[in-house]
Phi, psi and omega in degrees: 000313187307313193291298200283326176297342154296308185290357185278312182309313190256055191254316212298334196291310201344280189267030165268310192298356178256006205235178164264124199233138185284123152275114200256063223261131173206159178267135178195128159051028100148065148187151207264152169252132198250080191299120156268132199218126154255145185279001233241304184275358194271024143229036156291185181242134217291303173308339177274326154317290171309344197252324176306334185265307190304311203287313159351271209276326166298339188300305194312105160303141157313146177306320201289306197288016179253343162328321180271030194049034173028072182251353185271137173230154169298331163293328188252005163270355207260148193220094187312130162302179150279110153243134211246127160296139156237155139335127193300307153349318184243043177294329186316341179257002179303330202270061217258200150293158179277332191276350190294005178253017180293309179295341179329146208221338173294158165319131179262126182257140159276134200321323223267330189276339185279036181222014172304153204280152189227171168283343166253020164286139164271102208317109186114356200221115181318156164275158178229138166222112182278113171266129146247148181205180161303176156252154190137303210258048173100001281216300196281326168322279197319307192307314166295336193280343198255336133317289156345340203235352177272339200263351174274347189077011153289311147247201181036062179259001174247040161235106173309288193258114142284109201250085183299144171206139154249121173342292194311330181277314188294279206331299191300007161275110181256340152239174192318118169226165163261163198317295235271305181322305167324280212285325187306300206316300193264034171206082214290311145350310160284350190287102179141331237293154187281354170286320185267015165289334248319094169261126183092209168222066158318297204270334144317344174269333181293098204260030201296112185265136185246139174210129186076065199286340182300347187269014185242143155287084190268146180211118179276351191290124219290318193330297183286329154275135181254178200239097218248102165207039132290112141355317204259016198247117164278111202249182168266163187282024153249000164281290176304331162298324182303312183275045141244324178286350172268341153108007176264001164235115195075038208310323186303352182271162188263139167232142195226119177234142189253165164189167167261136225310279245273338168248051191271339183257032211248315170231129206302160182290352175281344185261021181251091207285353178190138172249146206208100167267149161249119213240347176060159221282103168273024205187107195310351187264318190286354144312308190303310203292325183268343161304305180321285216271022192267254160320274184324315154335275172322320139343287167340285210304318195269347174066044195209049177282323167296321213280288185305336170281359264192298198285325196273328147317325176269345171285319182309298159330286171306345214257306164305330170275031202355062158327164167256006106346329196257328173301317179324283201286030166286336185248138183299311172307313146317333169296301196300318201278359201243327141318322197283328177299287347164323197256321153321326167265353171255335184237033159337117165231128173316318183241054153284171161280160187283139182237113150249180180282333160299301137349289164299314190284337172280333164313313182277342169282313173300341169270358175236359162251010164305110181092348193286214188168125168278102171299157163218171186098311176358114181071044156240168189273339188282151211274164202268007170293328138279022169245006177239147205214155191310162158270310149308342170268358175287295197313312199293305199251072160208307183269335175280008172259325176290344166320300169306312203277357179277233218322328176305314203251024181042020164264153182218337159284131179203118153354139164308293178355294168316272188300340154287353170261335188270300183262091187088015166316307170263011186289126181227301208247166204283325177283350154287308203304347189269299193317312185319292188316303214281340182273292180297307158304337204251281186280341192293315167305336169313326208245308195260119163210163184302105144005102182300292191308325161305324201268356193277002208232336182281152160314131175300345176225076198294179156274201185278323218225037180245115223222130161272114171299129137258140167240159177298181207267352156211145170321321186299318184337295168320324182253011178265348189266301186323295161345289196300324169297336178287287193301292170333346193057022202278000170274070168278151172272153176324302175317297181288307167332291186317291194290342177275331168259021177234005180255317176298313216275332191275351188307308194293325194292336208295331148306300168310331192264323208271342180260348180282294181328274155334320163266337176273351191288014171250340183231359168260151174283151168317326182326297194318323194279347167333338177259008146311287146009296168312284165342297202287007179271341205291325197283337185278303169323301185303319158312343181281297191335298171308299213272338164270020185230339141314331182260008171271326175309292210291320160001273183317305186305315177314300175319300163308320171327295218247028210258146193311313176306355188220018132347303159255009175299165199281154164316161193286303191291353125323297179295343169304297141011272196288337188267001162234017186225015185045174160256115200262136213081200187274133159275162168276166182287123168261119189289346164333126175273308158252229169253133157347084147290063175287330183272004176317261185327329170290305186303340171301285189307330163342282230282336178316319157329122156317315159289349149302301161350278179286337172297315167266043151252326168295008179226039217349073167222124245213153195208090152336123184269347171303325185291316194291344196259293222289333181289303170325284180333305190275344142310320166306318204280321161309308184318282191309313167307330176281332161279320166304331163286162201253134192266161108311178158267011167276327165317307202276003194261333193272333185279324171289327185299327174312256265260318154323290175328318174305301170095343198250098178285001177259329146329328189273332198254337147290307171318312174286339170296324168309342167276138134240006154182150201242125199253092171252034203291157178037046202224122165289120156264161132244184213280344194284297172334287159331314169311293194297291196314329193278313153322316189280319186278007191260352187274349193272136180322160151319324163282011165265143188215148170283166177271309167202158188219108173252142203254335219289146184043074171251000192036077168262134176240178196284344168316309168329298198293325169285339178280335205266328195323300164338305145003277211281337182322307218263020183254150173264322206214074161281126174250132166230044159295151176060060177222178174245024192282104164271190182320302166316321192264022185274333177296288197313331175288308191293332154293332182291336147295326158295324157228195213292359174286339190276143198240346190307096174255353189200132169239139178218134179232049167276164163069094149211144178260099184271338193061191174282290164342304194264352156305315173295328181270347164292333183250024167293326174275021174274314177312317164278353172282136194248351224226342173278165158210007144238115154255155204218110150244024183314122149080068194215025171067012216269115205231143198354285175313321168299325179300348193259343190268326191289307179328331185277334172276322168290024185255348186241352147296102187264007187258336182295139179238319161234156185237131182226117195217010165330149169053043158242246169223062203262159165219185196314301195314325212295328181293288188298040170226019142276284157283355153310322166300293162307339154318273197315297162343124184297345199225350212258165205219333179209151196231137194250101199209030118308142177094337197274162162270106192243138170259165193280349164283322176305332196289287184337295189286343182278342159301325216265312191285318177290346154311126172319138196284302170227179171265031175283000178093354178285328175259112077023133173242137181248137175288136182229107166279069168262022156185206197250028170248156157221075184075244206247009175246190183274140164277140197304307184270059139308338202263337194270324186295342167266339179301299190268004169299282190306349183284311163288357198305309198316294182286015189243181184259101156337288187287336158269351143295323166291301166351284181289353162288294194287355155304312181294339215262321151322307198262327172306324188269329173288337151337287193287340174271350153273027202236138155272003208238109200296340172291304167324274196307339156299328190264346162274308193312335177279324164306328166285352168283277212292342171281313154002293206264319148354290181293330184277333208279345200249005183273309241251278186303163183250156175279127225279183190280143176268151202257019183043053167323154156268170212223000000 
């Protein structure tokens, strides 16, 4: 609602800047008006015009909708809500729950039928329709959708003019104007216009939309409104809406008011001719429908149409299991915020603007509490803007506080109990209890819904003691509120209140005691005064006080990262993942006893961000940039103590996303000097993952470089490879094995060895099916690399030609030391015109060529090449690892070659792994039948026991899971 009530404030600049204008200064009722004339438009028709500017200025989307890379228009997202009549008879039920209409059997009506002619409309006399709801369920959506359909011709069409205002623009008027003036002021174009004369019954053509009435103090009481049905009479603007809802100024127009539930009695029931509730999505296929128009949209654009049919399906599932996920999207705003997730974490682009998950949820309180405000006061003359205080710093500290105390206490369910002691607990004076009142009805549900599984479990006749649990209405909410209530500082312990308002009062006193000070220390001895001296230290105290309960924030936050018990749990954006698309299949084990708040400490560090800042200071909750420093600092310092201990890699995948979410690069390149490899083995990546590690490692100087950074079984495709490339820049030791890495993404490896900024001393691509094409295109960069020195292309399609393309390129590559080209479809010649290359070669000392179909005379002469040619030393002799023999001895690394044989076997060609065991088992026996020396010969047998016991494990066994070793 908070975006169309900004945009109405900014329609007159929009279209004054586009046009040429005359200026016209005239006097009307003793204050001047500024007339504009396009000389372009002044013989159009004044309605055509209106419908041409309204259509304009409603298109423009929130700053919040650009997130999705602005592929969305209000034509093609929009998904009419359930709106419901209600009878003047059931107001009593109006201020009820919003989910409580989910079961409701009525007809969903459209704005366009509640104004259909009824038997109790009065000949000559317009309708008034109050439409209302929660926030949340959609209110300012309709508004905006049913102007775009008027100025398109689509609907309302036996209404000539529509005349839109948001309340929040009237209250803020402080003088007296008359209607035709209101409308002149924002729609320059209507002034005169004869509908708006009342002359006739003119004004039956005529539609006036109010939206958001709750921001107006309306006083139906004839004392105080006085009685008004000139058009041309200047009142103040909340007297003229009142005599238009009284129906004595202009009776014939139809009027339409939106508000929120808690001021539905703000206008008496004689002047309303239909009450209208908005219910927001009761029911998953009209969710799937606004998910559908959504994702899919964006698909479209990006060609990641499968990908988006794939997330709505899986939503749609959940969405049907009723989930609390499905009570959530009960209201359109959680769809949004569930679209916003949903699109962040699957379609993340590298050259979008930077998104985080803190970003989002703050984007989404700011697109549904911006501007809003909890009134007091109420039905009083002081005007009512000086009686509203944020509504979101309300929310943080009644529901973040109860937020807080769910994650201190592991909890997510919490008792009516609960929320009568958290929210509005200590409400003492009459202008709390209305806030109080005015909260639970309008917001509280927004945030707080019944527990499903609770509610799925109680008795048709509870007792006393079968009590209905509430949880948020989506999870992350609690820890994003909790954050906010921590960082915001609203937990002070008594002790810090007490020194923070005796520390204000001597701060101010601190000049007065001090020129006091100063005239009497000339006729009293000095002693006495000392204890002035004191006073005046009380603020540096205090300042100590603050500055340990900031370095307690960043604690927590370390603490919370990092707690042992959650060590191995799935990563934070995977459980965002899974809690909105569920899980499907065997879960994984949670070591937790309850649920896991990892995203608590991110959202802290979130909220630190500057731009996260200023969003919440427009929703007035304002973040101290001194709070921001004291936090940081002692959180740098935590970071790092805590990185000196060996992480997993879901930890160590939960630290980036923190220091992404943080947003602050120089914090992020001190905290990463203290790394020196980032261990991401078995971490599901995606292009969102990627994003982040490239981001984070992009803040680090140029001289940083990692020792290693392992990828193996991340499942990476080559688009991923394309996102790491920052990445790979600042790495030394890349492990990408146990990947989906084709043929394409061997071009990106091979630039990334060319280029000169790149550090790449060892690489491993085993298990990647590169073939033979893309193994000839990687090693097109070894004449220019100057910096690798293990390449690992074990088990990569890899085939004669390429082994023969590569032998030819190592002749201008002088840094390699080892080569691994184990388990591909090399044969004999291709082997020897390989290692005869590496003989020659300055530097390469072992070469990995098991597993290949090598015969037994090729093993034989490739034992015969590695050997030095004479002993001058001009020939280097290199281990050439073809089998666990080496010419009539045992080879020294028979044990790593079986080693990574069992490990991997699982993901290999089974029958060609025994295969090549039984080769070994050949080459042992002819061996061993060459040793005259009975310890030799004990000593092949043994070795021939552990290939033995190999041959049996994969003859025996079903195939075990691999455990992916690097090799």
């Amino acid at each position: 609602m908070s975006s169309l009530l900004r945009q109405l404030s900014q329609l007159h600049a929009t279209w004054r800047c586009k046009r040429r204008v005359d200026v016209l200064l005239c006097s009307t009722n003793g204050f001047h008006l500024r007339t504009f004339c396009s000389t372009t438009m002044s013989n159009a028709d004044p309605i055509e015009i209106h419908k041409k500017k309204l259509f304009l200025w409603f298109s423009h989307l929130p700053q919040e909708e650009k997130q999705f890379g602005g592929y969305f228009s209000p034509e093609t997202m929009h998904v009419d809500p359930l709106i419901l009549e209600r009878k003047p008879e059931e107001r009593a039920r109006l201020l009820g729950s919003s989910f409580q209409t989910q079961t409701t059997s009525s007809p969903s009506l459209t704005v366009e039928q509640l104004f259909d002619a009824t038997d109790a409309c009065t000949e000559g006399r317009g309708l008034n329709v109050l439409l209302y709801g929660a926030v949340g369920t959609g209110k300012s959506t309709v508004v905006r959708k049913l102007v775009l359909d008027w100025c398109s011709g689509t609907t309302f069409n036996h209404f000539k003019l529509l005349v839109p205002f948001t309340c929040e623009d009237l209250s803020q008027l402080s003088k007296a104007a008359s209607l035709r003036d209101l409308v002149s002021r924002k729609y320059l174009h209507l002034k005169k216009h004869p509908l708006l004369s009342g002359e006739g019954n003119q004004a039956k053509d005529v539609l006036f939309l109010f939206n958001g009435m709750e921001k107006m103090n309306l006083d139906f009481r004839i004392g105080s409104t006085e009685l008004c049905s000139d058009p041309n009479e200047a009142l103040p603007p909340d007297v003229v809406v009142v005599n238009l809802l009284r129906k004595y100024l202009l009776p014939e127009a139809n009027i339409l008011v939106t508000t929120r539930l808690s001021a539905v009695d703000r206008i008496p029931q004689k002047y309303v001719s239909r009450y209208a509730q908005i219910c927001g999505f009761n029911d998953p296929d009209r969710q799937r429908a606004y998910f559908t128009s959504r994702l899919l949209q964006h698909s479209k654009e990006t060609g990641r149409n499968q990908e988006a049919h794939a997330l709505i399906e899986l939503l749609y599932l959940n969405l049907q299991s009723q989930t609390q996920l499905a009570a959530a999207c009960f209201l359109p705003s959680y769809c949004w915020l569930t679209c916003a997730n949903l699109h962040f974490l699957h379609f993340t682009d590298a050259n979008a603007p930077i998104r985080t998950l803190t970003g989002i949820y703050t984007s989404f309180l700011r697109l549904n509490f911006g501007g809003e405000v909890l009134g007091t006061g109420m039905g009083t003359n002081v005007p009512i803007q000086e009686h509203q205080s944020s509504l979101m710093l309300y929310v943080v500290r009644t529901v973040g506080k109860l937020a807080f105390d769910g994650v201190t206490y592991k909890r997510t369910s919490f008792s009516e109990k609960d929320l009568e002691q958290w929210i509005g607990g200590k409400t003492k004076t009459d202008e709390e209890l209305r806030q109080l009142a005015m909260f639970r009805t309008d917001v509280l549900d927004f945030f707080l819904a019944p527990c499903v599984e609770n509610v799925k479990n109680l008795p048709e006749i509870p007792d006393e003691h079968d009590q209905r649990r509430y949880v948020f209405a989506v999870p992350a909410m609690q820890e994003y509120l909790a954050a906010l209530y921590v960082v915001l500082g609203e937990n002070k312990s008594a002790l810090e209140k007490f020194t923070s308002q005796v520390s204000m009062a001597i701060g101010q006193a601190s000049e007065d005691v001090t020129a006091l000070f100063n005239i009497l220390s000339k006729f009293i001895p000095l002693r006495i005064f000392a204890v002035f001296n004191l006073l005046k230290l009380f603020p540096k105290l205090y300042e100590k006080i603050s500055s340990y309960n900031k370095g307690s924030i960043a604690r927590t936050m370390a603490a919370e990262l990092f707690r042992t018990e959650d060590s191995y749990n799935e990563d934070v954006l995977d459980q965002v993942e899974q809690s909105l698309l569920g899980v499907h299949g065997p879960q994984t084990k949670q070591y937790s006893e309850g649920k896991p708040f990892e995203l608590y400490p991110i959202f802290m560090g979130g909220l630190l961000h500057y731009g996260n800042r200023v969003l919440l200071q427009q929703i007035g909750c304002s973040i101290q940039s001194t709070t921001v420093a004291q936090i940081t600092g002692a959180l740098r310092k935590y970071l790092v103590r805590e990185l000196s201990k060996p992480q997993p890699p879901e930890e160590l995948m939960d630290l980036l996303v923190l220091l992404y979410e943080f947003q602050n690069p120089r914090v992020t390149a001190e905290v990463l000097s203290s790394i020196r490899s980032i261990p991401l083995t078995n971490i599901r990546m995606t292009s969102l993952k990627c994003f982040v590690l490239s981001s984070v490692l992009s803040c680090t100087p140029a001289s940083y470089y990692l020792e290693k950074l392992d990828l193996s079984s991340c499942l990476l495709t080559n688009d991923m490879l394309q996102i790491l490339c920052p990445a790979f820049r600042h790495t030394r030791n890349l492990n990408l094995q146990f990947n989906s890495l084709g043929p394409e993404s061997c071009i990106i490896l091979r630039d990334l060895l060319l280029d000169p900024k790149s550090d790449v001393r060892s690489l491993h691509l085993c298990d990647n099916p590169l073939l033979d094409s893309g193994v000839r295109t990687l090693v097109e960069a070894l004449p220019q690399n100057e910096t690798l020195t293990h390449l690992s292309l074990m088990h990569t399609g890899m085939e004669d030609e390429a082994a023969l393309e590569l032998a030819k390129r190592l002749k201008k590559h002088t840094s390699l030391q080892e080569l691994n080209v184990a388990y591909n479809n090399i044969g004999d010649d291709a082997a020897l015109a390989l290692v005869e290359a590496c003989r020659e070669h300055p530097s390469i000392h072992t070469v990995h060529l098991y597993l290949n179909p090598l015969s037994d005379v090729g093993k034989k002469l490739l034992y015969v090449r590695s050997l030095p040619k004479d002993h001058s030393g001009s020939n280097r002799r290199v281990k050439v690892l073809a089998s666990v023999t080496e010419g009539t001895d045992i080879s020294e690394d028979w044990h790593p070659i079986l080693r990574v044989i069992r490990e991997n076997a699982s993901s290999w060609d089974r029958q060609h792994v025994q295969e090549q065991l039984k080769a070994f088992l050949r080459d042992l026996e002819w061996g061993r039948q060459q040793q005259p020396n009975f310890w030799k010969r004990l000593h092949f047998r043994r070795v021939e026991k552990g290939v033995r016991k190999t041959l049996q494990m994969l003859e025996k066994e079903t195939a075990p899971q691999s455990t992916g070793y690097s090799k």
